[in-house]
N, C-alpha and C positions, 0 to 999 in steps of 0.2 A: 533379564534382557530389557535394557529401558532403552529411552532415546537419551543422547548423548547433546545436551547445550555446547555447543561450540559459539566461539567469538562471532558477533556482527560480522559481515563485510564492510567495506567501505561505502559510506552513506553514494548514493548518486550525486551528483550536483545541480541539482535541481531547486530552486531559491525557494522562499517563504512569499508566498503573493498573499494577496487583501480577499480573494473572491476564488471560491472552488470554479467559477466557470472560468477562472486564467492558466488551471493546468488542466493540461492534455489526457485525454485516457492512457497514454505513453508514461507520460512525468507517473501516473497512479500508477501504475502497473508495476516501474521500476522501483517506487516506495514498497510497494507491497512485497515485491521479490526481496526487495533489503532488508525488510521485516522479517519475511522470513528465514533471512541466513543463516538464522542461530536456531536454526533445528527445534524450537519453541513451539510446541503444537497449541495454537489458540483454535477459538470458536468466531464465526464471521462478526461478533459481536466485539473483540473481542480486539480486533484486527480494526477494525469501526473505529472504535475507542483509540487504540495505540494512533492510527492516522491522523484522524481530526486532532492529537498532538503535538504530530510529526509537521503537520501541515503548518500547525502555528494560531489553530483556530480556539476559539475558547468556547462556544457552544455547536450543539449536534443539530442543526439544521437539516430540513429535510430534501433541501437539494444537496447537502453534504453529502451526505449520507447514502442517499440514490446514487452520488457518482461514486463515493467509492467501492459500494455493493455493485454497481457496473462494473469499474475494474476489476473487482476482485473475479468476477463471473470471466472477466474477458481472459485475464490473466492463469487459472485454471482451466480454460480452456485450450490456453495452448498458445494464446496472440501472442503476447509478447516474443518471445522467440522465431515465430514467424514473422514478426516486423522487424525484423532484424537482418533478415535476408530479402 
């Protein structure tokens, strides 16, 4: 019994900005849900890494970082789906 990689979802549409303070804890939150689509069990480090690529960044800054270990916290807890409604 393993976990089964299935295909990405469809990316969000969410553009490539210059500065982690131009996307929203939202804009994170749906990257990280996309990341996760494919059933791919990473570590928050991990997820860290894959973002700050996603994003279009080239080094790991420590406000990067803080935001997206916020989303990720926000996103696991359950926000995103409740901002949804």
């Amino acid at each position: 019994m393993g976990y089964t990689l299935r295909k990405r979802s469809p990316r969000p549409p969410i553009q490539v900005r210059t500065s982690i303070a131009e996307y929203s804890a939202y804009d994170l939150m749906q990257l990280i849900e996309w990341l996760s689509s494919d059933g791919q069990l990473r570590t928050d480090d991990e997820i860290v890494t894959e973002m700050i690529s996603v994003l279009g960044f080239s080094r790991r800054g420590v406000r990067i970082e803080a935001a997206i270990k916020s989303a990720l916290q926000s996103y696991r807890s359950g926000r995103l789906q409740k901002s949804l409604f």
